[in-house]
VEXZARO-469681 format. One record per residue (C-alpha): residue in one letter; x, y, z. Coordinates in steps of 0.001 Angstrom, whole numbers, plus 500000, padded with zeros to 6 digits. Each point is the difference from the previous one (the first is absolute). Example, Ala and Ser with C-alpha at 12.3 -4.5 7.8 and 13.67 -1.06 7.14 Angstrom:
VEXZARO-469681
A512300495500507800;S501370503440499340;
//
This chain:
VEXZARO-469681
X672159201996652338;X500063503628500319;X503513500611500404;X500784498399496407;X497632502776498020;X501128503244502604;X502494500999502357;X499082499980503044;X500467502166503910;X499473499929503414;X498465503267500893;X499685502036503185;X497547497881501528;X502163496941499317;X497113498785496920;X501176498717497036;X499246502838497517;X500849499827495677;X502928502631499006;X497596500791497198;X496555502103500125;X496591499589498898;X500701500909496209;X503053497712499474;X498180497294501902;X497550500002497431;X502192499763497251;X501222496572500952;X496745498810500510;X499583500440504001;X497084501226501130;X500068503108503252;X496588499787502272;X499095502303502510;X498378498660503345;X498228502427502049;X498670499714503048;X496604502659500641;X499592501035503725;X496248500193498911;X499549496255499274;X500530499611503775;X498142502631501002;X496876498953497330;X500419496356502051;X500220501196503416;X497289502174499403;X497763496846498738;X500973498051502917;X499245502801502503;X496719500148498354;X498870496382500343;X500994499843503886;X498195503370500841;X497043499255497519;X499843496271498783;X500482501324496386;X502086498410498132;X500903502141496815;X501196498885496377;X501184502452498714;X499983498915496264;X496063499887500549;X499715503419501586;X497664502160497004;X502000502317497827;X497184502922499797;X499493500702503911;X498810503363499759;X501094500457504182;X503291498985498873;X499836502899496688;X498648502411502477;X502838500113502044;X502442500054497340;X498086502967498417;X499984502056502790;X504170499204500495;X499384498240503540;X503086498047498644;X502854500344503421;X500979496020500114;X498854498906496653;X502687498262498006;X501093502242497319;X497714502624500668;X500854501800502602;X502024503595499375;X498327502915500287;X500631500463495958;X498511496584499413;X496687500934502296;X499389503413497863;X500633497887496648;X497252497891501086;X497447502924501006;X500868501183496573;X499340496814498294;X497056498195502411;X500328496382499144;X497080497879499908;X501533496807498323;X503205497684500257;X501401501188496484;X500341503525501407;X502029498631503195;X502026498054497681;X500475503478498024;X500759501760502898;X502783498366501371;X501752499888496388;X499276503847499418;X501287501241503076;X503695500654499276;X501930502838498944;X499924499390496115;X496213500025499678;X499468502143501950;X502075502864498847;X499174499024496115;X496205500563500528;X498846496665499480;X498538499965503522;X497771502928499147;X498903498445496913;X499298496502501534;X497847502046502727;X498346502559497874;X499585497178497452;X497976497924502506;X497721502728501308;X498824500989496485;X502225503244499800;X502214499206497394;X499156497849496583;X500845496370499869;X502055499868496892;X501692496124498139;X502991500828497726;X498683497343497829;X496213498079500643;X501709496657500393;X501452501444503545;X497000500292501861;X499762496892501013;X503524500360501596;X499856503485501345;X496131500458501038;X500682498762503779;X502591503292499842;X497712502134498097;X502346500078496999;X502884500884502044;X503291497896500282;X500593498739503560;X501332496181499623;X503363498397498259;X496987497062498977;X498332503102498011;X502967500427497961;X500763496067499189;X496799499502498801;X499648503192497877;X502930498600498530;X499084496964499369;X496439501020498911;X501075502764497520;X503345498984499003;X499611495877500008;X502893500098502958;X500444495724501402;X499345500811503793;X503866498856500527;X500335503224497790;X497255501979502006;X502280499453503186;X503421501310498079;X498125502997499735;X499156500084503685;X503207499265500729;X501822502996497809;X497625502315501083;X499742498693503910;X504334500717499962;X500304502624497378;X502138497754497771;X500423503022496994;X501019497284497253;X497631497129500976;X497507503061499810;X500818500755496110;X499755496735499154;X497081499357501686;X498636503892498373;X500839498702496634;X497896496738500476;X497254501211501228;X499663502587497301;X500618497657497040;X497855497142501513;X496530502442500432;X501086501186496839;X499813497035498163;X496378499191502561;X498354502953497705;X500110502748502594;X501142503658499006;X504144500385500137;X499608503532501534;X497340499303502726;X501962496676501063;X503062502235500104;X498278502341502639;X498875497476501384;X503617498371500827;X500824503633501254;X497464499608502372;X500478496791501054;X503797500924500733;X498869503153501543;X497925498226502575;X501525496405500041;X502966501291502865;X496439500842502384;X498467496775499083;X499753497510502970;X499726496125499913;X496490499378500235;X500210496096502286;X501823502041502454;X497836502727500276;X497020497361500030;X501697498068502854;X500544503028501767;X496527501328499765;X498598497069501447;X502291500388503081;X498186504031499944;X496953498825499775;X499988497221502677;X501918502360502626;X497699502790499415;X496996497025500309;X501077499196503308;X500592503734501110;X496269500852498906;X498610496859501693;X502176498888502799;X501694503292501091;X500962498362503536;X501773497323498557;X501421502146497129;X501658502708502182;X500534497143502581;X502742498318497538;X500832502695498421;X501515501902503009;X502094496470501173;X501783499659496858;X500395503757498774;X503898500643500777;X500689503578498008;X499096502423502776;X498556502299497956;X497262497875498229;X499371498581503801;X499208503468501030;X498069500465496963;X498100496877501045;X499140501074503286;X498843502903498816;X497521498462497718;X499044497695502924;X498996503079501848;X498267501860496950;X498009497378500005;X498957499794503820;X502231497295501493;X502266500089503392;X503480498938500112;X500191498899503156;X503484500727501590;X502275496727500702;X499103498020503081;X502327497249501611;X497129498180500891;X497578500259497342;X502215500542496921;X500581496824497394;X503098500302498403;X498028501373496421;X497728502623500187;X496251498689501408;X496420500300499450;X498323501351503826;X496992500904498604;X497992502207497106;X502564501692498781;X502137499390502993;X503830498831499353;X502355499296502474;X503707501637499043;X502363496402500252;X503221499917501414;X501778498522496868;X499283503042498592;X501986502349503129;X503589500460498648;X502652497964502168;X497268497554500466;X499969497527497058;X497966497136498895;X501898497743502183;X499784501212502789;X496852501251499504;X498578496488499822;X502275499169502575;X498541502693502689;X496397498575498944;X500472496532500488;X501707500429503525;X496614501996501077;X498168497249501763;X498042502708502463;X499821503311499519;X503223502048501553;X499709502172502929;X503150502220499457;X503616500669498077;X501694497528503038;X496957497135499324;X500926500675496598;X503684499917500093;X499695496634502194;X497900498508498061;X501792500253496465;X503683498771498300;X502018502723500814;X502388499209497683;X497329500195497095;X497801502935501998;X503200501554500884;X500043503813500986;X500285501491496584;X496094498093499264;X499170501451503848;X500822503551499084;X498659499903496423;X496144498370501924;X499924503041502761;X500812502388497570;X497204498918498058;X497541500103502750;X499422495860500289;X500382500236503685;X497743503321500148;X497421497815502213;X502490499934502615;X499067503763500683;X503522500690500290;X501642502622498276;X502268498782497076;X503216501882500975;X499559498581503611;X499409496557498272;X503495500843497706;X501702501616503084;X500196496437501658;X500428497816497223;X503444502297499694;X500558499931503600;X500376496654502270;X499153497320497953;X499388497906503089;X497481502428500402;X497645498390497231;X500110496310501933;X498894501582503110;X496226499752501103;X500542504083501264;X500589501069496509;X498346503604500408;X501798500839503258;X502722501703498286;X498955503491498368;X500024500991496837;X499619503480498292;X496821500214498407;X499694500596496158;X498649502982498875;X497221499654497228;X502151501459497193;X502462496974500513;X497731497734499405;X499636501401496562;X503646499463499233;X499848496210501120;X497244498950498324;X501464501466496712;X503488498081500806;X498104496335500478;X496914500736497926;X500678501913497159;X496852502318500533;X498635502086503043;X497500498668502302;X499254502034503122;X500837503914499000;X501635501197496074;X502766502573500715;X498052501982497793;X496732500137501981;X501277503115502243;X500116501920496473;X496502498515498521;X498194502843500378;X503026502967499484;X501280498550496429;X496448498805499053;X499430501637495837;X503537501189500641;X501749496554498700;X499292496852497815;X499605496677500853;X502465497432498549;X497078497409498768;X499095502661497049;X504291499316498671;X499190498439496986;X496934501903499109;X501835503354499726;X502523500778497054;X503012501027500458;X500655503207501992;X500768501377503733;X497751498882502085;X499531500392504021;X499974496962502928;X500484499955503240;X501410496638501095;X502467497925502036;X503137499524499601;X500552495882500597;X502829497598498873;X502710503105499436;X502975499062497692;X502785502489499813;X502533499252497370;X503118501294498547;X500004500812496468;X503234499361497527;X500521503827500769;X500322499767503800;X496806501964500089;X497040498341502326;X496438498959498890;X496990498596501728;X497649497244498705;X497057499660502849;X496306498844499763;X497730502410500666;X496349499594501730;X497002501635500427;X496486498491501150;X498879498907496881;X503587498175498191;X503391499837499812;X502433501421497155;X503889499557499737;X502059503405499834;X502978501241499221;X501827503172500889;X503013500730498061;X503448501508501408;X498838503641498776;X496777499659502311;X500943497620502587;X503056501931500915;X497632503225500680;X496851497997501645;X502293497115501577;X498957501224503681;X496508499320498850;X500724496500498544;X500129498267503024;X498179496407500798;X496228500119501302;X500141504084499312;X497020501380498799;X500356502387496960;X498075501741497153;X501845500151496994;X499619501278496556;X501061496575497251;X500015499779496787;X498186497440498920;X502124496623497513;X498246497301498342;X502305497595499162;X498713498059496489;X502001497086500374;X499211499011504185;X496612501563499337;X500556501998503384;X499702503339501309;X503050501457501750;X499961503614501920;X503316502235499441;X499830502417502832;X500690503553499437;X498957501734503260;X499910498512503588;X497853502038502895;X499192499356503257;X495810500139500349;X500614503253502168;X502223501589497695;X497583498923496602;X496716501601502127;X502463503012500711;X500338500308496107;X496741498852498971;X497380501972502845;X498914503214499283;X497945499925503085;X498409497906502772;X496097500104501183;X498631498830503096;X496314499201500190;X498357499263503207;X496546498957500267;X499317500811503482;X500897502471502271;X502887500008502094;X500119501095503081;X502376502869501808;X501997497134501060;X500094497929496856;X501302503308497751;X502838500593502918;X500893496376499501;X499796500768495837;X501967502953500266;X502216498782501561;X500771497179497851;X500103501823496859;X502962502185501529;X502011496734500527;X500175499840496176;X500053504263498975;X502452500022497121;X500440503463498357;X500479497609496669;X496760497839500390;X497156500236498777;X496737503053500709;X497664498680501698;X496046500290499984;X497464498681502698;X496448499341499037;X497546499612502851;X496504498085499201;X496533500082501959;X497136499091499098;X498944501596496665;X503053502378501223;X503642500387498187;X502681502679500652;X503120500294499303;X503164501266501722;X503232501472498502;X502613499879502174;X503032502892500083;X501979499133497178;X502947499451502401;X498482496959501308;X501386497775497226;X499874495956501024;X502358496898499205;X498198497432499035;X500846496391500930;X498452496828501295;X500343500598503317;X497956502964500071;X497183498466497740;X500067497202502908;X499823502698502664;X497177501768498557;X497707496641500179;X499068501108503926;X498211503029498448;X497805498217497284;X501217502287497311;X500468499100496530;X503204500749498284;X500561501462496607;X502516501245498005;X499714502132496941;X503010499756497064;X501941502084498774;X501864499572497113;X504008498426499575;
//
């Protein structure tokens, strides 16, 4: 029994745990396994199943070719969002550098991708290597076998056992001591194992000083090395998700959307989805499953599992209590366990827009699920009045119960004004470190007291192409904290933080503006250009809506008329300075003028 070779614990979850860890285990002969469970195994199934009932095909994956150059094609060009393993922005570039057309340089790939090899240059070599720009060179001729699928550079712990046991005559139990000082850095394991491998190539005819270099090398590069079976196993899981993503894109995003729970790489997804033609189709009580569904070529339908205060339960609940299509929120409510589909599920389904085909507004539909609850039993439901939602709202729901926005972005009314003005957040971890500009979101707002008494904020922040976590210490938060408010829209100057060990980018913000008070900095000047004439009328009507935003600390602005083969252009008095803002861009629409801005500098 156990409990006669270690002491033993309950521990917080009430399992029986050992008092000692992994290393002392080991020294009285017990053995520590690690059982993980990979999100992707479902996914790879589900996938497979989804396949066979849409197309008959039933798919072994173990027989599914190695060399598919469709399958290469997309991993050269980085189409990687939703590929196990492959999927940061870092990891797409890597593999536009590198264009992979076989398994071994998957396998590679995944092992090379981490902060050691990459900062030591091994990377570079490996791809420069590859493509011919850089000399394949063996320390000794007896090595190529073991280092040609590298091109003589060191990549796997396997590498190093059997150079060791090729060279220096190393037992493979030996060959895995040395994996196992080098793997944990065990300094005296790693002189013993230095003097053995020395003395035993020594005595194997090969040249003391060269087999000392050699060792250097080894221990210079043996800390980046990677276990080759795991890199193998993962590569396989690559390869078949990127299979399915090149040949069955509709089932691939399909799956990948139901089970994707990190809001950010769900976002990402649906991105992707779009990039590559599809419609999300908004939630629907009466057409949604409770996963994500296939409606069509590259047609999904958004599922209500997926719409937060929902859940799988009662997700699957709500879809097998749909024996006819529902006819409104009361036929609904009626029709459904209200103690399961109670009124925290209600609000979270209007919000999203699943009752949308009632052609009621969702505010009216939230106004009298919060008023008499009698109400929703009653055949009149819509008698009562409601106030209707305005569009922006629906912006701000949808973000609440979907993660992403469906109907309007907050940051469409300022498209056009910050366009070459900001960055986008899906460039974050192609750019170095530096200050860089994004306008954004602010969603998911934590402010927090430090140990000094001082206040900080830690919020998400979202454009229209990603999302990116943020923080604004006391020094800036307590000067931009009117700013740093939930669902505000702001452009802000960030300084940009890879973190090495969570291999994630985080923003520090170091100046907050509204989009009004950024243009204010930013604009020089503002041109109008008409293409048609305008009549008496119309340039009354212009006039006078320009005055409504005179500001004697705008911007100057130019109008340039064009007809025909016709351009002129008029400067107005220098006094007639203009703020800029959404609003105005939005007013300006009735005149088909384009707007633009030139930049000053800041």
């Amino acid at each position: 029994p156990i409990h006669e070779l270690v002491p033993l614990y309950y521990d917080k979850d009430g399992e029986c745990a050992t008092q000692f860890d992994m290393v002392k285990l080991e020294e009285v002969g017990l053995i520590k396994m690690d059982f993980l469970g990979l999100k992707t195994l479902t996914e790879l199934d589900r996938i497979k199943k989804l396949i066979k009932e849409r197309h008959g095909v039933e798919i072994n994956l173990l027989s599914l070719p190695l060399d598919d150059p469709k399958v290469y094609e997309l991993l050269r060009e980085g189409d990687t969002t939703g590929v196990f393993q492959l999927e940061s922005s870092g990891m797409k570039n890597l593999l536009k550098r590198l264009e992979p057309d076989n398994f071994d340089d998957i396998v590679a790939v995944l092992a090379l991708y981490r902060p050691g090899p990459l900062k030591s240059g091994l990377v570079d070599s490996y791809i420069n290597r590859k493509h011919g720009k850089e000399p394949i060179e063996y320390p000794f001729p007896e090595l190529e076998p073991i280092l040609k699928e590298t091109y003589g550079v060191w990549v796997y712990q396997e590498q190093i056992m059997k150079a060791s046991q090729v060279l220096a005559g190393f037992t493979p139990g030996e060959a895995d001591t040395l994996r196992k000082a080098i793997g944990k850095k065990k300094a005296d394991l790693m002189a013993e194992m230095r003097e053995k491998f020395i003395k035993g190539a020594v005595e194997r005819g090969y040249d003391e000083k060269k087999v000392t270099e050699l060792w250097e090398d080894i221990e210079k590069f043996a800390s980046y090395s990677f276990n080759k079976s795991h890199s193998v196993a993962y590569g396989y899981l690559s390869y078949w998700t990127a299979y399915f993503k090149a040949y069955y894109p509709e089932e691939f995003y399909c799956v990948k959307l139901s089970t994707e729970k990190n809001d950010k790489k769900f976002i990402n997804l649906l991105k992707d989805a779009k990039t590559h033609g599809f419609r999300i189709l908004p939630p629907d009580i009466n057409k949604s499953q409770a996963d994500f569904t296939i409606e069509g070529e590259k047609t999904i339908r958004f599922g209500l599992a997926r719409i937060k205060g929902v859940g799988e339960e009662t997700a699957e609940l709500i879809v097998q209590s749909r024996k006819r299509p529902w006819t409104s929120l009361g036929d609904f409510v009626r029709s459904t366990d209200s103690r399961k589909v109670n009124k925290r599920v209600l609000e979270a389904l209007i919000k999203a827009g699943a009752f949308d085909f009632t052609k009621e507004s969702r505010s009216k539909l939230l106004s009298l699920l919060n008023g008499d609850q009698k109400a929703l039993f009653m055949k009149g439901l819509f008698n009562q009045k409601g106030e209707d939602v305005k569009e922006e709202d629906y912006s701000r729901y949808e973000k609440e119960v979907l993660s992403f926005y469906v109907s309007k972005h907050p940051l469409d009314p300022y498209e056009k004004l910050l366009g070459g003005k900001v960055s986008t957040l899906d460039m974050l971890d192609e750019v170095s470190d530096g200050v860089y500009t994004f306008a954004g979101v602010v969603v998911d707002l934590k402010v927090k007291k430090t140990q000094k008494g001082n206040y900080m904020a830690v919020f998400n922040f979202v454009d229209k192409t990603s999302m990116a976590e943020v923080y604004a210490f006391p020094e800036v938060y307590s000067e931009y904290a009117e700013l740093i408010k939930e669902d505000q829209v702001i452009v802000g100057r960030f300084q940009v933080d890879f973190d090495e060990e969570t291999e994630e980018v985080k923003l520090l913000l170091r100046e907050a503006y509204s989009p009004e008070e950024f243009l204010k900095l930013e604009a020089k000047g503002v041109k109008l250009t008409f293409t048609k004439e305008l009549t008496e009328e119309k340039l009354m009507l212009l006039k006078k809506t320009l005055e409504a935003y005179l500001d004697p600390e705008g911007s100057d602005l130019l109008i340039e008329v064009r007809t025909g083969p016709f351009r002129t252009l008029l400067q107005t008095d220098p006094r007639f300075k203009i703020r800029i803002g959404a609003d105005l861009v939005e007013k300006l629409k009735e005149f088909s003028v384009y707007v633009n801005f030139s930049t000053g500098t800041h």
